[in-house]
MMTF fields as JSON, N, C-alpha, C and O atoms, coordinates in Angstrom:
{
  "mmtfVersion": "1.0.0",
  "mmtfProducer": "UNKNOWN",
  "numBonds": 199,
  "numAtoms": 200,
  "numGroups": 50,
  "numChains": 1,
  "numModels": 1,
  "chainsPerModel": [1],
  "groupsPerChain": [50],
  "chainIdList": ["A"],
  "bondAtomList": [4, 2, 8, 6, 12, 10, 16, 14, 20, 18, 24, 22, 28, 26, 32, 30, 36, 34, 40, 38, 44, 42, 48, 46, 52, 50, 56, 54, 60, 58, 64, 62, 68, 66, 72, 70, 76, 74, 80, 78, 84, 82, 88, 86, 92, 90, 96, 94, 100, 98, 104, 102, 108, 106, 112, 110, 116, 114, 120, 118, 124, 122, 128, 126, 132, 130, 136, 134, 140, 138, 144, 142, 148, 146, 152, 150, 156, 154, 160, 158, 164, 162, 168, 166, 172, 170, 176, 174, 180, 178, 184, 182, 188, 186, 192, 190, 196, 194],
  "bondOrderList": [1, 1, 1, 1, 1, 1, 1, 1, 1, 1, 1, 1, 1, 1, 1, 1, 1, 1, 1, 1, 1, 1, 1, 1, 1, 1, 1, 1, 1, 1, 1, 1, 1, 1, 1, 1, 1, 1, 1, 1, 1, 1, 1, 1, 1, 1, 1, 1, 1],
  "groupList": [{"groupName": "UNK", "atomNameList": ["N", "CA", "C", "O"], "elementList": ["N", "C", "C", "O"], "formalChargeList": [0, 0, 0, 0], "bondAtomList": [1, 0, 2, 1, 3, 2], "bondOrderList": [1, 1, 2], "singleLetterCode": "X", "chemCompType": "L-PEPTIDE LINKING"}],
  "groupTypeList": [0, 0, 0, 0, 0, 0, 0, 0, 0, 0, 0, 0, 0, 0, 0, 0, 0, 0, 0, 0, 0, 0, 0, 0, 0, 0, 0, 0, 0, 0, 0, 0, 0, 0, 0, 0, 0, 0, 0, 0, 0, 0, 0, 0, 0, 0, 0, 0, 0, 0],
  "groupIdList": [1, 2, 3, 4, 5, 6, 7, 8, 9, 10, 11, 12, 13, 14, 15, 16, 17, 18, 19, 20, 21, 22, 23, 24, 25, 26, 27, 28, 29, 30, 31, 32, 33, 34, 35, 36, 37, 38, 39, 40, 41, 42, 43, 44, 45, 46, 47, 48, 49, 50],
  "secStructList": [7, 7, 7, 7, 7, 7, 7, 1, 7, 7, 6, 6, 7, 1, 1, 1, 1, 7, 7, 7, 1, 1, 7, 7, 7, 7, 7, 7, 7, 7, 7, 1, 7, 4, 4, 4, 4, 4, 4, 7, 1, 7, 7, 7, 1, 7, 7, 7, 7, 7],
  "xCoordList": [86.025, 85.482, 86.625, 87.647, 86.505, 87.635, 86.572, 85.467, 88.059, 87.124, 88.668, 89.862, 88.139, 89.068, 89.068, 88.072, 90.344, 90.166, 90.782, 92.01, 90.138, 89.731, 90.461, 89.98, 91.738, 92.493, 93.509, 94.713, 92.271, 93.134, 92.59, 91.836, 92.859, 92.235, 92.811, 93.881, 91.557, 91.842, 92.11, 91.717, 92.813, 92.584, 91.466, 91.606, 90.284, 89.084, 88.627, 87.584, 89.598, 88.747, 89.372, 90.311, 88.011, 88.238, 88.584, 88.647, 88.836, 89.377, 90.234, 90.584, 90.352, 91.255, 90.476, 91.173, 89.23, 88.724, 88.695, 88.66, 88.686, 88.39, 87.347, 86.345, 87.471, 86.35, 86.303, 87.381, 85.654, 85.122, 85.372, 84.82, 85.724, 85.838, 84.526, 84.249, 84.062, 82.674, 81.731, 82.082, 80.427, 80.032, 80.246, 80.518, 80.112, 80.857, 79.356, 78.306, 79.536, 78.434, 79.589, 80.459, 79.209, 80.466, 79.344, 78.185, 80.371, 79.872, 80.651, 80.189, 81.938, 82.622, 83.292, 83.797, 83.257, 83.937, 85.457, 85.173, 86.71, 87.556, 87.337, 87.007, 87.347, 87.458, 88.816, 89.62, 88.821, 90.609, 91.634, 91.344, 92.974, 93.661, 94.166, 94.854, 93.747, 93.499, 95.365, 95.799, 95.905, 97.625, 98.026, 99.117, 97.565, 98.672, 98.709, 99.642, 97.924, 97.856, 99.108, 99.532, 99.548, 100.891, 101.614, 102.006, 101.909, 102.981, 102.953, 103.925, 101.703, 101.106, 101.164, 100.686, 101.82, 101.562, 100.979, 100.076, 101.042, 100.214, 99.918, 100.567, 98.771, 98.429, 98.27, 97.643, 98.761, 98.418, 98.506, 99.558, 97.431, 97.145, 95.773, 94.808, 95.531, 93.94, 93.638, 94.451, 92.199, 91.504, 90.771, 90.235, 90.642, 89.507, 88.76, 89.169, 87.413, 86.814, 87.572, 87.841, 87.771, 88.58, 87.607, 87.84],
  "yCoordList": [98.305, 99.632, 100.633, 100.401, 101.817, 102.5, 104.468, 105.009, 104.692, 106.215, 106.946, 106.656, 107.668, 108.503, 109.888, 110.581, 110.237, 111.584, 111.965, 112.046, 112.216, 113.296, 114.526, 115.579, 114.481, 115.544, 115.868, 115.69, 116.483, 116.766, 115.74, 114.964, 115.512, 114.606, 113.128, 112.907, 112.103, 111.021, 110.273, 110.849, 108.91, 108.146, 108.501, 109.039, 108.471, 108.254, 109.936, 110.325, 110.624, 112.546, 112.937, 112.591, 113.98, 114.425, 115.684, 116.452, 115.753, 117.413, 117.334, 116.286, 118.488, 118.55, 118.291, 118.147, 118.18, 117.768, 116.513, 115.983, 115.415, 114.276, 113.74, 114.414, 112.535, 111.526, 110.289, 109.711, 109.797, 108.262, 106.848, 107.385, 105.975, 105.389, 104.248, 103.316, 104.466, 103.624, 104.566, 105.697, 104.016, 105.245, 105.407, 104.406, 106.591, 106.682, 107.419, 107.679, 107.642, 108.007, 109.917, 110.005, 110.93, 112.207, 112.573, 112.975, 112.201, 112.595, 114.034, 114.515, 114.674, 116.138, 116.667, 116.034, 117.605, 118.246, 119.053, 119.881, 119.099, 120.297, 121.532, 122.029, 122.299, 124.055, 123.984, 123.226, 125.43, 125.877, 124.816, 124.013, 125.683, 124.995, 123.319, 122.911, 122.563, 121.497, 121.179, 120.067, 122.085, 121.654, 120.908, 120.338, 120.87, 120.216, 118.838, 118.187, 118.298, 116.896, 116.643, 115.524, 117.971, 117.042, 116.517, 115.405, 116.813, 116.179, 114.526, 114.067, 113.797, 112.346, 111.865, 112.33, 110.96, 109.829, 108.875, 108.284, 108.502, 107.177, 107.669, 108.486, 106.917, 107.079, 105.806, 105.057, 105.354, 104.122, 104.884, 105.381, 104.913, 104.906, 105.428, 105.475, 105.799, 106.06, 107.529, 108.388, 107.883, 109.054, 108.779, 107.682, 110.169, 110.356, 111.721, 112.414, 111.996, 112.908, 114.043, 113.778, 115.374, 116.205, 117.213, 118.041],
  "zCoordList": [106.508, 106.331, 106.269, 106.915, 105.471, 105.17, 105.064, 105.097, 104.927, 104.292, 103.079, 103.147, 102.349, 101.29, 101.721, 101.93, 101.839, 101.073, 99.974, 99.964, 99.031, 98.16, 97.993, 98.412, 97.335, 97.206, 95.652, 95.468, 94.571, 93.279, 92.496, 93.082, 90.986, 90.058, 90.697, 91.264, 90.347, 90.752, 89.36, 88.345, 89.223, 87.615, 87.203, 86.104, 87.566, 86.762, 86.437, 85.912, 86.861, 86.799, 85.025, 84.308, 84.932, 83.322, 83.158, 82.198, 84.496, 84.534, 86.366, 86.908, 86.857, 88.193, 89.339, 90.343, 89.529, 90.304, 90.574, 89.464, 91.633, 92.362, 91.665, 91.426, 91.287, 91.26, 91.746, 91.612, 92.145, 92.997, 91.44, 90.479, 91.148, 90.713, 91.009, 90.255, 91.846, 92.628, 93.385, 93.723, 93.654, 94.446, 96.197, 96.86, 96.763, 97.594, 98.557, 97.97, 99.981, 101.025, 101.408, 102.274, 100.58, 101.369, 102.841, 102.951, 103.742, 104.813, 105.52, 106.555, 104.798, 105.592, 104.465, 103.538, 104.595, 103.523, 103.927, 104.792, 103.665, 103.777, 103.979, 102.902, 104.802, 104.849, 105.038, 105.582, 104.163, 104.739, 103.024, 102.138, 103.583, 102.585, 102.698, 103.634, 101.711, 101.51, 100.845, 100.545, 100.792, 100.152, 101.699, 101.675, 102.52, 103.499, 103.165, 103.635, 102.485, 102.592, 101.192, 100.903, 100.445, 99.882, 100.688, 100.337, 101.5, 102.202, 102.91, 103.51, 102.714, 102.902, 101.18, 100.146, 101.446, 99.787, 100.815, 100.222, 101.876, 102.355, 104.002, 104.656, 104.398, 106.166, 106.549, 105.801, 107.682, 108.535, 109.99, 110.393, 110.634, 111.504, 112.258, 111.495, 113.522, 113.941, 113.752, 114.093, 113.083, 113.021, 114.078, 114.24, 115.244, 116.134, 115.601, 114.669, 116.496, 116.275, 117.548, 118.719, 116.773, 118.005, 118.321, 119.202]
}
């Protein structure tokens, strides 16, 4: 089990928005500026709820 986020055109987008290549369950959405995540090309490790 995994989860995505969703940040900027994906391979499969026809414009700048994100798309799912499969279908997907969106359970949260981003508020606020969503640029911090340039700074991740990859994550390994634990998400908790804060």
């Amino acid at each position: 089990k995994g989860f995505c986020i969703f940040f900027g055109p994906t391979p499969v987008s026809k414009d700048d928005k994100p798309k799912s290549a499969s279908p997907v369950n969106i359970f949260a959405k981003i508020e606020g500026d969503a640029k911090i995540f340039n700074q991740f090309s990859s994550f390994n490790g634990n998400v908790s709820k804060g």
